[in-house]
C-alpha positions, 0 to 999 in steps of 0.5 A, a space after each residue: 818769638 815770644 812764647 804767648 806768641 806761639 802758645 803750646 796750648 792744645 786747644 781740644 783741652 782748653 775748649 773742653 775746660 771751657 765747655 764743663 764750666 759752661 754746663 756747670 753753670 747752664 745745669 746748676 748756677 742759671 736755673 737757680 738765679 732765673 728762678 729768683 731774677 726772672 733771667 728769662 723775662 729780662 734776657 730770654 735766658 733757661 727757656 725753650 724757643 719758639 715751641 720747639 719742645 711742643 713739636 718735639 713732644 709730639 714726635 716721642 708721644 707718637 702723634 707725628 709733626 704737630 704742636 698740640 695733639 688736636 690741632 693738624 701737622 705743621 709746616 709752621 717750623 722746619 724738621 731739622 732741630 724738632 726731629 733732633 730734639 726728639 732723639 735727644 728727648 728719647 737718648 735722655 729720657 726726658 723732657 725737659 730742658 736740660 738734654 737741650 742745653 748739654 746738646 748746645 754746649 757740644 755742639 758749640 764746643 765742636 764748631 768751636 774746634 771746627 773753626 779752628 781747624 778752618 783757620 789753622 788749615 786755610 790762613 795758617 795762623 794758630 795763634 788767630 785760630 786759638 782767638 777765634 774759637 774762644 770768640 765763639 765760645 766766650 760770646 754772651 749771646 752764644 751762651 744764652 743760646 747754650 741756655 735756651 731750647 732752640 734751633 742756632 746751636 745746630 745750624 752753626 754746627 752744620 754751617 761751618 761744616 758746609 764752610 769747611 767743605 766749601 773751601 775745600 772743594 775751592 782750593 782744591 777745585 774739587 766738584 764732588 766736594 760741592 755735592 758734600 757741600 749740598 749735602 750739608 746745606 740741605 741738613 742746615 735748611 731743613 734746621 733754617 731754611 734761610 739757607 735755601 738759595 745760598 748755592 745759587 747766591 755763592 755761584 753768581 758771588 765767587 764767580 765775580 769776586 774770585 774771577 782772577 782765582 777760579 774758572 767761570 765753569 767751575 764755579 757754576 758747575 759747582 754752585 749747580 751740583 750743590 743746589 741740586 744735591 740741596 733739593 735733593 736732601 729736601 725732597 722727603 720734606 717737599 713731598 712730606 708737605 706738599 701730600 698735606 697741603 697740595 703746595 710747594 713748600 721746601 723749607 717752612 710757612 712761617 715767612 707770612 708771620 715773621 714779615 708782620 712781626 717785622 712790618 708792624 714792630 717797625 711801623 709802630 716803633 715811634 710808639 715808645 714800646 719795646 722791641 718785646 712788647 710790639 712783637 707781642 701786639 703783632 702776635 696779637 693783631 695776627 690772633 685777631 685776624 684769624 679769629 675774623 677769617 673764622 678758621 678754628 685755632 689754638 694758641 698765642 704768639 703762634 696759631 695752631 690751626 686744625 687744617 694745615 691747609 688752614 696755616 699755609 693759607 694764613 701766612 700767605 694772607 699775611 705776607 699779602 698784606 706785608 707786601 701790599 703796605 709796602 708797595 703803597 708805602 714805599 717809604 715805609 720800606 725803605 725805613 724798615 730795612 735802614 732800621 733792620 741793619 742795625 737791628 740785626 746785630 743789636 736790636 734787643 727785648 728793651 733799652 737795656 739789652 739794645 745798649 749791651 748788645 751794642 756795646 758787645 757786638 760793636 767790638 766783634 764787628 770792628 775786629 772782624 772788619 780788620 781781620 778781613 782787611 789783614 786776611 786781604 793783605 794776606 792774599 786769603 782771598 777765597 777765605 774772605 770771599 766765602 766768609 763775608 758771601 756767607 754773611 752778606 747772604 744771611 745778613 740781607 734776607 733778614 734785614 728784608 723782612 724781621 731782624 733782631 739780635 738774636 738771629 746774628 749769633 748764626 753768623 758769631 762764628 764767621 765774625 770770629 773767624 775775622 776778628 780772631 785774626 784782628 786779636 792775633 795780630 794786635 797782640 803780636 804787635 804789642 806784647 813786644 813793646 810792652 815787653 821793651 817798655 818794661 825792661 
């Protein structure tokens, strides 16, 4: 076997490598070049996400779970990256973004390693477990979330161990194992709460796609245990919420904002504008509405109010009327969620961004697509079953409401996975004709 075939490369040194590069350039090369291009402006680059940092800020200044001391707690943003940001803000002594970007870089560097123990144990391929991670270490998108203050990072990390353990507990029909899984699923909710009914979701989905591998019994029982250990997990946050504004909330109440962003950016999008600019005009419509119900806010893009109850209520207002336009509207529907297939993979702040997102993601996608096709021939049945479940269930609930590209890079590492084995395959059968070309 060609020696590039089987590389001696010890993969903890060379993802270690790659990661002192990257906070090389995130600390140092990044803040300088935004500060002369307005990198942030173009790419969304060297910035702190969706107000993060404010909760956070509050947490270390002791005015608990809010974003702006005056106005009331929120339930706007799931606890799980604030709280993690906030110990991070209290280790470091600061804050300001760069304890974020360091935290990133780890944390990518981890899952990278991770995923490539996944692989190494679950298909036996080195050489495609070697590929993966660099996917998901070299991916653009994923240093631009290394650069930014936001949530991705930590959920990938938890994913892929909720990933890992999964598999575990299903090559080695262990139950307990999907209590762990639970466990771990609960910790990703309470960072993204999209992962709420993923249990429920991969019981119904390995026991028809695996039914010649498991027992019908099992997967239930198992799928069972991991949700209930999920709501488990929750319950602080559930009760936390519900002692604030009498509701059920298990994850956050931001479903009614992003369910505007999405129905307006779609509706209007003949408008000639970009993506940027009708996510901003929704934000505004939003701004005026609550100035019209006449409960007292702060803010822009997002309303902080002075009544939790007040928050909750606004989104429910508007997930209303999202609702409502899309039941006289059905065509409308229809046409949002045809364009959120593609926008979740591609959809970018302006034309320029759209086209390199395509010309980036359309490659990872494509290999991915045959990786799956070569894990099949393979007979790595559980392997494409739970990745592609995992995929397809993220992938659908944000092509339902609001897709943008950036919400694709928590699903960048399973897509690695698959594509890992595409490059590794592809490279096997071609360094050997080269090789007879050449002599």
């Amino acid at each position: 076997m060609h020696r590039l075939l089987d590389p001696p490369v010890n993969p903890v040194v060379l993802l270690v490598a790659i990661a002192l590069l990257k906070l090389a350039f995130l600390l140092f090369v990044l803040p300088a070049a935004d500060s002369v291009f307005a990198l942030r402006n173009i790419w969304g680059l060297n910035l702190w996400a969706d107000n993060y940092n404010l909760i956070s800020n509050n947490i270390v200044a002791g005015n608990g779970y809010r974003f702006m001391a005056e106005t009331a707690e929120t339930t706007l943003r799931e606890p799980g990256y604030p709280l993690f940001l906030a110990f991070l803000f209290k280790i470091f002594g600061t804050t300001e973004l760069w304890p974020a970007k360091i935290a990133n870089v780890v944390l990518i560097t981890l899952s990278s390693y991770v995923l490539y123990q996944i692989i190494v144990k679950f298909s036996g391929d080195k050489l495609a477990a070697l590929f993966a991670a660099l996917l998901l270490m070299g991916h653009p998108g994923i240093v631009i979330v290394e650069s930014r203050g936001g949530f991705e990072a930590l959920v990938i990390f938890l994913m892929l161990l909720m990933f890992a353990t999964l598999l575990a507990a299903i090559r080695g029909r262990h139950l307990w194992l999907f209590a762990l899984a639970g466990l771990l699923c609960g910790a990703t909710t309470l960072t993204k709460g999209t992962f709420l009914l993923l249990p429920i979701f991969l019981g119904v989905w390995l026991a028809v796609v695996l039914r010649q591998e498991l027992r019908t019994r099992f997967v239930a029982g198992g799928a069972a245990l991991m949700m209930v250990v999920t709501l488990v997990t929750l319950s602080p946050w559930v009760i936390r919420n519900h002692s604030l504004t009498g509701e059920f909330i298990p994850t956050a109440s931001v479903f009614g904002i992003a369910a505007h962003a999405g129905q307006y950016i779609c509706e209007n999008r003949s408008s000639g504008d970009g993506f940027a600019n009708l996510d901003w005009q929704a934000s505004q419509e939003r701004k005026q509405q609550a100035t019209v119900i006449g409960w007292p806010f702060e803010g822009n893009y997002y309303q902080f109010f002075y009544d939790t109850k007040h928050e909750v209520e606004f989104s429910k207002i508007m997930a209303g009327q999202v609702i409502q336009k899309y039941v006289d509207n059905p065509a409308l529907f229809a046409r949002c969620v045809t364009t959120n297939v593609a926008n979740f993979w591609f959809a970018g702040k302006n034309i320029t961004a759209l086209m390199l997102n395509v010309g980036l993601q359309l490659p990872y996608l494509i290999l991915a697509f045959a990786g799956v096709v070569l894990l099949w021939h393979r007979s790595k049945y559980a392997l494409i079953a739970l990745g592609v479940g995992l995929i397809g269930y993220y992938y659908g609930l944000h092509v339902l409401v609001h897709s943008q590209a950036r919400y694709s890079m928590v699903l960048i590492p399973i897509v690695s996975l698959f594509a890992g084995h595409a490059v590794a395959a592809l490279l096997r059968r071609m360094l050997p004709r080269l090789e007879a070309r050449a002599s």
